[in-house]
N, CA, C and O atoms as a CHARMM CRD file, in Angstrom:
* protein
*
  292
    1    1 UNK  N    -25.71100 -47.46100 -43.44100 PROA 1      0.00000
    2    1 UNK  CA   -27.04100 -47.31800 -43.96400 PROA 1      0.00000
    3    1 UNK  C    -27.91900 -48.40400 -43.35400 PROA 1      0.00000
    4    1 UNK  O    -27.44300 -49.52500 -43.17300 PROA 1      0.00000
    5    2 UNK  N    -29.05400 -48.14900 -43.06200 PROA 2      0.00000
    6    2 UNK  CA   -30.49300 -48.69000 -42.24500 PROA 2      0.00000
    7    2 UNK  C    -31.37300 -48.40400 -42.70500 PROA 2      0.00000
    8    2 UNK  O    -31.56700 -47.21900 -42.97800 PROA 2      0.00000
    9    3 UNK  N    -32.62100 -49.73400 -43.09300 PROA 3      0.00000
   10    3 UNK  CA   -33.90700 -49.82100 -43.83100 PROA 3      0.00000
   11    3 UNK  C    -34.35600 -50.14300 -42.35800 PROA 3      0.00000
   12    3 UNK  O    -33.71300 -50.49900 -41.37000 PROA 3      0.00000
   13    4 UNK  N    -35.75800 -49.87900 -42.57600 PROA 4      0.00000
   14    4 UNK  CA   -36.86000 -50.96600 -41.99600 PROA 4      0.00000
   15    4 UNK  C    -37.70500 -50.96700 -42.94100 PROA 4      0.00000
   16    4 UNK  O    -38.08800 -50.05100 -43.66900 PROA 4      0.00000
   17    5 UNK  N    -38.09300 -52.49400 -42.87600 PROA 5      0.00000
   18    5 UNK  CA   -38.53500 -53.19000 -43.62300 PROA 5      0.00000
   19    5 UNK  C    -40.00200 -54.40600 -43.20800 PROA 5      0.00000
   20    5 UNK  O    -39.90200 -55.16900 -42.24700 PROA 5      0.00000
   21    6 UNK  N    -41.13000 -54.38400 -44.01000 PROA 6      0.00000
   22    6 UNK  CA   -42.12700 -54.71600 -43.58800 PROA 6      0.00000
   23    6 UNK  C    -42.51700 -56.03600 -43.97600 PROA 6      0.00000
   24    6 UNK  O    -42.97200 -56.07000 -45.12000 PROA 6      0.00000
   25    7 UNK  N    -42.47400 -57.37600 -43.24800 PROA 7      0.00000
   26    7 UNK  CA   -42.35600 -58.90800 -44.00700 PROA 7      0.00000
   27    7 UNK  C    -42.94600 -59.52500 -42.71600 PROA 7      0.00000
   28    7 UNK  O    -42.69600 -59.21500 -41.55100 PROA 7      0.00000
   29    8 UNK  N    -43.95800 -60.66200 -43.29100 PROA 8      0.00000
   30    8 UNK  CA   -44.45600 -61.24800 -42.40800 PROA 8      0.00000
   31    8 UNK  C    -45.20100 -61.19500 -41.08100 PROA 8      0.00000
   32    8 UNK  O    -45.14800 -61.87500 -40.05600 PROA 8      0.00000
   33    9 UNK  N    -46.08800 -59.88800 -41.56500 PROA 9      0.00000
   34    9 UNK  CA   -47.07100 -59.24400 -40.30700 PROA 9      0.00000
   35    9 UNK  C    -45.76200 -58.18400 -39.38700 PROA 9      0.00000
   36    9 UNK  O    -46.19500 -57.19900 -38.78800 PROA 9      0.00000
   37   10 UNK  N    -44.65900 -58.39000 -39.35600 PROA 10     0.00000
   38   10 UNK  CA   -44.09100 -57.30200 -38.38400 PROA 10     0.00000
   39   10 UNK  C    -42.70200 -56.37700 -39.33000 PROA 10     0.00000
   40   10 UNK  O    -42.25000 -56.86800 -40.36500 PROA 10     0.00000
   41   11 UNK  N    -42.41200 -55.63700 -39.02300 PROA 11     0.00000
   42   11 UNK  CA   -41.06300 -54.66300 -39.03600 PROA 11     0.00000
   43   11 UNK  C    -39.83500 -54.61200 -38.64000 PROA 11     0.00000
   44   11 UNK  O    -39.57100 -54.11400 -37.54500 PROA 11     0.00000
   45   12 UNK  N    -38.91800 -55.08900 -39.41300 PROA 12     0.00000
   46   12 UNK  CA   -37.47100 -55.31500 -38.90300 PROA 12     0.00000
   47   12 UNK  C    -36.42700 -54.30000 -39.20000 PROA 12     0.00000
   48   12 UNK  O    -36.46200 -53.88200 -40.35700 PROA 12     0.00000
   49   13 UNK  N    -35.74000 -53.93100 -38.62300 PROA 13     0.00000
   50   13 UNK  CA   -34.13500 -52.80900 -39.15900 PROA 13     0.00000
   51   13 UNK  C    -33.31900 -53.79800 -39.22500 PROA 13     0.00000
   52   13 UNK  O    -32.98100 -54.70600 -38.46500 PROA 13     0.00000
   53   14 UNK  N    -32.92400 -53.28300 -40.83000 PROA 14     0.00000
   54   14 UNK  CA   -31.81600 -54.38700 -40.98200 PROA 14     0.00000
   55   14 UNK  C    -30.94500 -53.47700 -41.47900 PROA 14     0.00000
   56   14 UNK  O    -31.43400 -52.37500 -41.72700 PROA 14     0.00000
   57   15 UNK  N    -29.59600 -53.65400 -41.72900 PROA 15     0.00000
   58   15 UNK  CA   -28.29100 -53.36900 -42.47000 PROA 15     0.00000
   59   15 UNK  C    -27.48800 -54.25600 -43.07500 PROA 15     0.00000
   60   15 UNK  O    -27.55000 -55.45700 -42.81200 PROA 15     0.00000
   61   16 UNK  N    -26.66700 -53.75700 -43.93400 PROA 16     0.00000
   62   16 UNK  CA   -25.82900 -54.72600 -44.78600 PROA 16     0.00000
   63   16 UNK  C    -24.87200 -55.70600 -43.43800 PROA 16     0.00000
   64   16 UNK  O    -24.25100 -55.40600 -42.41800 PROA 16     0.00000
   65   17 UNK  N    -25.26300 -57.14600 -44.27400 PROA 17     0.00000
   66   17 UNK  CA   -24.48700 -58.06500 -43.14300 PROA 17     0.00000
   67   17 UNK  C    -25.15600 -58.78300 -42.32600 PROA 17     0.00000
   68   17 UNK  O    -24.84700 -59.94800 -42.07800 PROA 17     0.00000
   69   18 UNK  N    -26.36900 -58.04900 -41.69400 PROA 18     0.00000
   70   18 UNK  CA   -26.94500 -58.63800 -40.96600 PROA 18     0.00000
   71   18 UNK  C    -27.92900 -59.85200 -41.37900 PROA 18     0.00000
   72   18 UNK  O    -28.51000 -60.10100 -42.43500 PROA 18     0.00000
   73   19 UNK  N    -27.86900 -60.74500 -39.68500 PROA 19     0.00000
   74   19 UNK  CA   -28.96500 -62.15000 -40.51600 PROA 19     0.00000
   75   19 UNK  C    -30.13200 -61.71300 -39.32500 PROA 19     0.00000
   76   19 UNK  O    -29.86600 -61.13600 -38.27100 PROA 19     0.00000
   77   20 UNK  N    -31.21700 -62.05900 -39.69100 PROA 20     0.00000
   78   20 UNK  CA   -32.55700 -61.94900 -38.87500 PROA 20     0.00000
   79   20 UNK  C    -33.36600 -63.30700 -39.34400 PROA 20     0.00000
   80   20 UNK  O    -33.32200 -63.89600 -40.42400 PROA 20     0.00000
   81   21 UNK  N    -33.90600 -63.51400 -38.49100 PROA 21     0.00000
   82   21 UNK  CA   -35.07800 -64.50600 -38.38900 PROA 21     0.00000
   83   21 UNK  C    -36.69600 -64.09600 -38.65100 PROA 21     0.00000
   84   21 UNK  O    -37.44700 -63.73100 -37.74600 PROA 21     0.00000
   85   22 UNK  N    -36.99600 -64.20100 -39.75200 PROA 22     0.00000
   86   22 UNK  CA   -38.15500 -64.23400 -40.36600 PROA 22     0.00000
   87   22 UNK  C    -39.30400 -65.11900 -40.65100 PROA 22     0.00000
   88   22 UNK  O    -39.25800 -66.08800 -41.40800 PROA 22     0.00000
   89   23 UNK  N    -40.34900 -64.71400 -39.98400 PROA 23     0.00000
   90   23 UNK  CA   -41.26400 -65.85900 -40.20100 PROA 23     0.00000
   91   23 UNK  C    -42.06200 -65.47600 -41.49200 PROA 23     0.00000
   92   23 UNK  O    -42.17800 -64.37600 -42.03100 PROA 23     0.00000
   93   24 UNK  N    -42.64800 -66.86100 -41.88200 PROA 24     0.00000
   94   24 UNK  CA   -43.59200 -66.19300 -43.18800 PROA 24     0.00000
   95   24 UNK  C    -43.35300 -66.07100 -44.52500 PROA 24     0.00000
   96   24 UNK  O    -44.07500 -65.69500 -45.44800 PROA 24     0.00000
   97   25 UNK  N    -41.82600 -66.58300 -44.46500 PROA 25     0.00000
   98   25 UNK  CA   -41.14100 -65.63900 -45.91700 PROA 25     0.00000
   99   25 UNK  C    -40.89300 -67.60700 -46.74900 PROA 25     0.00000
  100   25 UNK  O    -40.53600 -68.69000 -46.28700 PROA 25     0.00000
  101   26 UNK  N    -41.38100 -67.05300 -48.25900 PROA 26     0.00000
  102   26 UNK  CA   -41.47600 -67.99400 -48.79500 PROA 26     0.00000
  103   26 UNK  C    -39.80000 -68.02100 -49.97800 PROA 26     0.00000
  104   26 UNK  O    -39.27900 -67.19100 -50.72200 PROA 26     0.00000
  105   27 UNK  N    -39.61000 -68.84900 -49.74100 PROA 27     0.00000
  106   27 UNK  CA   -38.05500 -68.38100 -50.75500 PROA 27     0.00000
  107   27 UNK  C    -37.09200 -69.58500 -50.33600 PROA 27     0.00000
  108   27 UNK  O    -37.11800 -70.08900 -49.21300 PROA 27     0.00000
  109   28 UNK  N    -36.14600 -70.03400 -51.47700 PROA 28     0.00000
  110   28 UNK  CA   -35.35600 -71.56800 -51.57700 PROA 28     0.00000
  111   28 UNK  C    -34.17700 -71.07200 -50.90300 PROA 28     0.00000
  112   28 UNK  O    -33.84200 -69.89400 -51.03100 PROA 28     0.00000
  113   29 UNK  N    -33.61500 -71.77700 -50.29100 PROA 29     0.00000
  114   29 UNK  CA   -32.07000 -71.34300 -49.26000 PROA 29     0.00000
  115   29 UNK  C    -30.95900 -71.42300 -50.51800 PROA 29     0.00000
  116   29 UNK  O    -30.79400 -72.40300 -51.24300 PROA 29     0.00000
  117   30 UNK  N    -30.26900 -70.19800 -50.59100 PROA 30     0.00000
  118   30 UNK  CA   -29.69800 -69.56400 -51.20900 PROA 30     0.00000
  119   30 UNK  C    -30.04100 -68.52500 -52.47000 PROA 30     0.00000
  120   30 UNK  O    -29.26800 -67.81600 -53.11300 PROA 30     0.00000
  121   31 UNK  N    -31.22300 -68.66700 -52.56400 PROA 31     0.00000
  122   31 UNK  CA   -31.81500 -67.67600 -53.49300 PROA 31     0.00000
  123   31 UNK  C    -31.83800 -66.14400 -53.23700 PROA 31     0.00000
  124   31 UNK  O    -31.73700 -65.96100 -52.02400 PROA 31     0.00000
  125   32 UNK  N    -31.93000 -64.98300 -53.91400 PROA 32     0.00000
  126   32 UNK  CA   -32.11700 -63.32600 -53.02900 PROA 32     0.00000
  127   32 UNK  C    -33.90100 -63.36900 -53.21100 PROA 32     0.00000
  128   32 UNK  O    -34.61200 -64.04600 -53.95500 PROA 32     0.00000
  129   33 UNK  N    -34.14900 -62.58200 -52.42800 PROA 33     0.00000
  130   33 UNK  CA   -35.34900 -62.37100 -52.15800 PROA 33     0.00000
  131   33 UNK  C    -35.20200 -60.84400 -52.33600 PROA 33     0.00000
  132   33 UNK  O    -34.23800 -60.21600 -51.89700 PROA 33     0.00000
  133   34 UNK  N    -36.36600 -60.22200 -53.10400 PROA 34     0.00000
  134   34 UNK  CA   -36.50400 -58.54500 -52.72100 PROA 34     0.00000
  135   34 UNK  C    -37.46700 -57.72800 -52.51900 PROA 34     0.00000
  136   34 UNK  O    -38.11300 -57.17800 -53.41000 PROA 34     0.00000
  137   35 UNK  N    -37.68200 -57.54700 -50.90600 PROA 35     0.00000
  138   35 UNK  CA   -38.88800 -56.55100 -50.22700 PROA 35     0.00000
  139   35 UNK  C    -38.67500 -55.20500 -50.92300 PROA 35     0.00000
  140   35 UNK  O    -37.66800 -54.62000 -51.32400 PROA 35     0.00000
  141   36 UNK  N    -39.84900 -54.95300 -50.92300 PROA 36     0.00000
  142   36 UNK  CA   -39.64900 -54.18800 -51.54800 PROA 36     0.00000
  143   36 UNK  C    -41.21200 -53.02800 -50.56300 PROA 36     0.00000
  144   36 UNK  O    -41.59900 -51.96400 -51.04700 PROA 36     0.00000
  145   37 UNK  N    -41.62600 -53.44800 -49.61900 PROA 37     0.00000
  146   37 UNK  CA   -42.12400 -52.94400 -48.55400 PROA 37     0.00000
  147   37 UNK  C    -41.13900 -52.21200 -47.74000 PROA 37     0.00000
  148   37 UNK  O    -41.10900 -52.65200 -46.59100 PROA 37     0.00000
  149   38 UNK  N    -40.23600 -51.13500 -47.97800 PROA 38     0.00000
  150   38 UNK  CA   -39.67300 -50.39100 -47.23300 PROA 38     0.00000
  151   38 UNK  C    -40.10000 -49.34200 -46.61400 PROA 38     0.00000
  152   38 UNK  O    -40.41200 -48.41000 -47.35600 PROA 38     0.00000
  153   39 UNK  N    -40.27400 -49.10400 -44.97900 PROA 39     0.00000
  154   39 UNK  CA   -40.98600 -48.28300 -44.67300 PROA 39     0.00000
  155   39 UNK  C    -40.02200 -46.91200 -44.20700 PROA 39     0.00000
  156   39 UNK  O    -40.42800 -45.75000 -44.21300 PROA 39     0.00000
  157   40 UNK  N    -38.72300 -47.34200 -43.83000 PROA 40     0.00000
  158   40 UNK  CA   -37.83500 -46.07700 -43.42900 PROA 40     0.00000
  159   40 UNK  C    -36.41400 -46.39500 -44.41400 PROA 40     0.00000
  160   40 UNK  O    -36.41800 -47.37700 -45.15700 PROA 40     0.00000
  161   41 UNK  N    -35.45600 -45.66000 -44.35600 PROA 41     0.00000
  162   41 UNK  CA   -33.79600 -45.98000 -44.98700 PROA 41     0.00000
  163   41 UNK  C    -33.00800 -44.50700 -44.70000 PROA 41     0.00000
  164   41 UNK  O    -33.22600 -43.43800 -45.27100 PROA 41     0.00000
  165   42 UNK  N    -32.14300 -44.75900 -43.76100 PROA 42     0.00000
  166   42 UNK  CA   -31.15400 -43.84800 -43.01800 PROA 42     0.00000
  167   42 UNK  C    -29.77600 -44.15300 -43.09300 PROA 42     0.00000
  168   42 UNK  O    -29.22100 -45.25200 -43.08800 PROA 42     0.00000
  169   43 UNK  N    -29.33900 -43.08100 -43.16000 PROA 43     0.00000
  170   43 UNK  CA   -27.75200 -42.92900 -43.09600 PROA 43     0.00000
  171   43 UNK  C    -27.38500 -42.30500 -42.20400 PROA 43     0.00000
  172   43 UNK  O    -28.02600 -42.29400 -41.15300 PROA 43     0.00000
  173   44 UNK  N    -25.82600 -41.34600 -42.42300 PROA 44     0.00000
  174   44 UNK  CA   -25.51000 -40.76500 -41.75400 PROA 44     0.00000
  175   44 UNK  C    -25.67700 -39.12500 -42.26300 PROA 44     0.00000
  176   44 UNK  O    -25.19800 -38.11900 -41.73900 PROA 44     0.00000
  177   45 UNK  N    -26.47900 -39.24000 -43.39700 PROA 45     0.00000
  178   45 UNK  CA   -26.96800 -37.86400 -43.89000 PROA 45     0.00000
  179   45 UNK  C    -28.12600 -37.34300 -43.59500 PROA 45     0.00000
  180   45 UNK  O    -28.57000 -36.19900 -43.69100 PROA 45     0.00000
  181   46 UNK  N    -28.67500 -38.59500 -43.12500 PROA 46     0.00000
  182   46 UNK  CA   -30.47500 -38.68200 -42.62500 PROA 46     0.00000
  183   46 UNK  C    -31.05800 -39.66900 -42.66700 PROA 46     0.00000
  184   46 UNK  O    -30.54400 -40.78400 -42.75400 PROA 46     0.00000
  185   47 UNK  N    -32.47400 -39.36900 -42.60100 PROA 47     0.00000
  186   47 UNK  CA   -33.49200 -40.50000 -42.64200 PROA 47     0.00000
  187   47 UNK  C    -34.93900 -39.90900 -43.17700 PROA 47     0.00000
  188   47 UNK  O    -35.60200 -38.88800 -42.99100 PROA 47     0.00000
  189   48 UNK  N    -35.08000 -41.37600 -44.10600 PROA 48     0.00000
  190   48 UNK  CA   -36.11700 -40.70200 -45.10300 PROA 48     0.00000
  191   48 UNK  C    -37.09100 -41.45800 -44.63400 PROA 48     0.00000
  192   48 UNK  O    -36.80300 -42.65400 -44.57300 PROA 48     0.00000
  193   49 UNK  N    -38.35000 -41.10400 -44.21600 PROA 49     0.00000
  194   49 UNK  CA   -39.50800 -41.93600 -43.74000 PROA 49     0.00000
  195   49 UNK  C    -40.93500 -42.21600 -44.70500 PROA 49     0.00000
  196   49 UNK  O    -41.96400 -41.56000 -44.54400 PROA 49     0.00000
  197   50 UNK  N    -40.80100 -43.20300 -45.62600 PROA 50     0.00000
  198   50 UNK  CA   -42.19800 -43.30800 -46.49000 PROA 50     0.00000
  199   50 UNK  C    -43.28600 -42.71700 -45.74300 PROA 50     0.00000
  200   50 UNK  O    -43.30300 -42.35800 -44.56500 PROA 50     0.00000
  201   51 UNK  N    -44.49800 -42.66300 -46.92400 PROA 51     0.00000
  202   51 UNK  CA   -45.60500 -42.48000 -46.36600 PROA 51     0.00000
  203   51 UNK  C    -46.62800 -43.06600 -47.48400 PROA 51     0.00000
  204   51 UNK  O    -46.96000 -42.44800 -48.49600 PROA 51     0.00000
  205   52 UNK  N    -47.09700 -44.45400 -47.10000 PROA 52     0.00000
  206   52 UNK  CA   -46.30800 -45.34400 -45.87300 PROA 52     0.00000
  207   52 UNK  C    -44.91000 -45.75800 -46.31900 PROA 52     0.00000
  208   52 UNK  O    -43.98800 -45.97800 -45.53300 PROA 52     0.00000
  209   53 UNK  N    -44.82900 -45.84500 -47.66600 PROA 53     0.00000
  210   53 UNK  CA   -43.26100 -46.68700 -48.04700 PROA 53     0.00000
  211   53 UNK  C    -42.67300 -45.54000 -48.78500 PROA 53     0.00000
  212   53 UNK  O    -43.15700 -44.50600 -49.24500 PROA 53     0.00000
  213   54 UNK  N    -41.27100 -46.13200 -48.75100 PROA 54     0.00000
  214   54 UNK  CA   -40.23600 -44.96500 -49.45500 PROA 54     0.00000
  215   54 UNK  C    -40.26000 -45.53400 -50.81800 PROA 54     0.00000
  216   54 UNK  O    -40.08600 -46.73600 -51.02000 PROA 54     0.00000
  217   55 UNK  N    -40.49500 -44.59800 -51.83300 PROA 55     0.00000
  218   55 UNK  CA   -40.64100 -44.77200 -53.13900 PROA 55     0.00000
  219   55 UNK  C    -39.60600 -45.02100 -54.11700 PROA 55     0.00000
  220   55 UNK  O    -38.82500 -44.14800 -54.49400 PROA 55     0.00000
  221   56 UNK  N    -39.60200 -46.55500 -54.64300 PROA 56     0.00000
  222   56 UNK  CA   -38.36100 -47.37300 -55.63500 PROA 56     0.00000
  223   56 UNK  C    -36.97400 -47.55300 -54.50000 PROA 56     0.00000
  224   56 UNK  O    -35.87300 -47.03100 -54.67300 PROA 56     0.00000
  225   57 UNK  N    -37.39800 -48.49200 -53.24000 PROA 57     0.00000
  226   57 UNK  CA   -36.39500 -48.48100 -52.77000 PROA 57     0.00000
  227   57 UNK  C    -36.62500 -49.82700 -52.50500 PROA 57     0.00000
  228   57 UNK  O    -37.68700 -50.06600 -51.93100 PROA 57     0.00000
  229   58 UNK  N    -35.83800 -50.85200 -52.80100 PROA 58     0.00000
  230   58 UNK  CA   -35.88700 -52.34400 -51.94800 PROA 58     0.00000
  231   58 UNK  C    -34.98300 -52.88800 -50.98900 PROA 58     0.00000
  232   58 UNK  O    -34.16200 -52.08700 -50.54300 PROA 58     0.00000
  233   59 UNK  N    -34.93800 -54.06700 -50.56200 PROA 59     0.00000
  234   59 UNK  CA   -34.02000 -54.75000 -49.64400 PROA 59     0.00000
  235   59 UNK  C    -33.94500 -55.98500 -50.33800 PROA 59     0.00000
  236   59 UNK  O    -34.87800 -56.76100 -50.54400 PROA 59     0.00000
  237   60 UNK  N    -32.75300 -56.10800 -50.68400 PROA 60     0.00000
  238   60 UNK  CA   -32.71300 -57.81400 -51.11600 PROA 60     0.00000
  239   60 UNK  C    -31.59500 -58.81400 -50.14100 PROA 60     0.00000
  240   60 UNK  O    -30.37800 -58.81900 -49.95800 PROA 60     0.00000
  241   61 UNK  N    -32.51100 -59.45100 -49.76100 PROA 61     0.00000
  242   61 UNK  CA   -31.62500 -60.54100 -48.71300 PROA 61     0.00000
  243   61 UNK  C    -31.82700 -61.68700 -49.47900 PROA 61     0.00000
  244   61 UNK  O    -32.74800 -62.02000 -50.22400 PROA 61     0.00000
  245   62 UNK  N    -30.50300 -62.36800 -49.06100 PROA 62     0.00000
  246   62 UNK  CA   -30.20800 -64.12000 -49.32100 PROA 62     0.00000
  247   62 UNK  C    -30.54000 -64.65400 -48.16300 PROA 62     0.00000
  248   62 UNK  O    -30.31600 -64.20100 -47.04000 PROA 62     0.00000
  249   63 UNK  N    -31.23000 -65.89900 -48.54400 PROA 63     0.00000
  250   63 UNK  CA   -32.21300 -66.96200 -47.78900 PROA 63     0.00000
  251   63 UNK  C    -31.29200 -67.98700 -47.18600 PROA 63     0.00000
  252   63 UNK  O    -30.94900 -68.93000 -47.89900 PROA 63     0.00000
  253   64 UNK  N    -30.83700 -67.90200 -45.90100 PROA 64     0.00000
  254   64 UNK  CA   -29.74200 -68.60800 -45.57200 PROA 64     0.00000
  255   64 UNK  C    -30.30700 -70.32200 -44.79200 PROA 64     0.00000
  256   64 UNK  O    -29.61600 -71.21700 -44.30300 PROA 64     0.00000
  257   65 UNK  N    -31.26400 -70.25500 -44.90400 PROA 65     0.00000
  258   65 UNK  CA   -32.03800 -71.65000 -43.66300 PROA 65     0.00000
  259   65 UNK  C    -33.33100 -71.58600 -43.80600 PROA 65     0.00000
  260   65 UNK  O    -33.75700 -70.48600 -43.45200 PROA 65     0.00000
  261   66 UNK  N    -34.17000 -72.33400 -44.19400 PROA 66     0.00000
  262   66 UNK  CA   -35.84400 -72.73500 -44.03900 PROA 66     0.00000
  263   66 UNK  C    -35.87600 -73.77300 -42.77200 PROA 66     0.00000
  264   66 UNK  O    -35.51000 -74.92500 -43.00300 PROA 66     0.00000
  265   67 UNK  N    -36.17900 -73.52300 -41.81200 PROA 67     0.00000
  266   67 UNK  CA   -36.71700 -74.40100 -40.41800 PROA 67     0.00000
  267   67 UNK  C    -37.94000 -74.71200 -40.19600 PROA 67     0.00000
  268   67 UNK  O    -38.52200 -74.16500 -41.13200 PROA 67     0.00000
  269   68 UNK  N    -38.79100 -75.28400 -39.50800 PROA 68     0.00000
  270   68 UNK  CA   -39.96600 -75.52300 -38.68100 PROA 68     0.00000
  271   68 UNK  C    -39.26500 -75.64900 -36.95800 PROA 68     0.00000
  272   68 UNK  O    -38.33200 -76.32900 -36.53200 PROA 68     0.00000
  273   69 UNK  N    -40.08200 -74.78500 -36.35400 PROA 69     0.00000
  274   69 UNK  CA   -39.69000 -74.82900 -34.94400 PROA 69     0.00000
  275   69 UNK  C    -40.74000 -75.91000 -34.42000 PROA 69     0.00000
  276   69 UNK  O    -41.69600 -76.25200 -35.11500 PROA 69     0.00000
  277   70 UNK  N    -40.44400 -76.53300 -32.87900 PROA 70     0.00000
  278   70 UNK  CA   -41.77000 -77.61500 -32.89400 PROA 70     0.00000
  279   70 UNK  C    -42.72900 -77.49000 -32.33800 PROA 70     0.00000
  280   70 UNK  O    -42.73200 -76.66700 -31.42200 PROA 70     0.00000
  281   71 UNK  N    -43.90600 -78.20900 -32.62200 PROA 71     0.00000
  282   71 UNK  CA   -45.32100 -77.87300 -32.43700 PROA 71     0.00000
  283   71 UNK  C    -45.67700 -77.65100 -31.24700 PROA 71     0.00000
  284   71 UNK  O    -45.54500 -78.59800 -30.47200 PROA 71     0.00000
  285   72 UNK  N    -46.20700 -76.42300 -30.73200 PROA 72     0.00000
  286   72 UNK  CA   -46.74100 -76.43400 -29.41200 PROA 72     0.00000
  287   72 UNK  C    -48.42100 -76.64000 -29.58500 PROA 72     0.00000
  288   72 UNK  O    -49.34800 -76.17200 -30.24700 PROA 72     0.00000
  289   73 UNK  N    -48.13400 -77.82400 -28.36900 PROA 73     0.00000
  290   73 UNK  CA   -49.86100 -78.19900 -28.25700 PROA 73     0.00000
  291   73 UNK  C    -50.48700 -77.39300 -26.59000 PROA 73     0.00000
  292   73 UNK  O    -51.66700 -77.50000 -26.25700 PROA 73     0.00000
């Protein structure tokens, strides 16, 4: 199973397991977080495409690292 999911100005596909790098996202390292901006969610039975979002469906990810990358001048 596959969401995409709408956080921080852009659109990511995620699945169970996976880690992605997110900018923007406000949340304490180890806490769940839950988008709830889902714009697609597919299986192997199909794929359901909101319009714009798929209705009562979320993504909840755990917050594994808060960084600052360094300043470009």
């Amino acid at each position: 199973m596959f969401a995409v999911v709408k956080t921080g100005g852009k659109q990511y596909r995620v699945s169970e397991g996976d880690v992605i790098k997110v900018e923007k996202l406000d949340g304490e390292v180890g806490k769940p977080i839950v988008l709830d901006q889902v714009l697609m969610v597919g299986d192997e039975k199909g794929v359901t495409v909101g319009e714009p979002l798929v209705a009562g469906t979320t993504v909840t990810l755990d917050v594994l690292e808060q960084k600052k990358d360094k300043k470009i001048i």
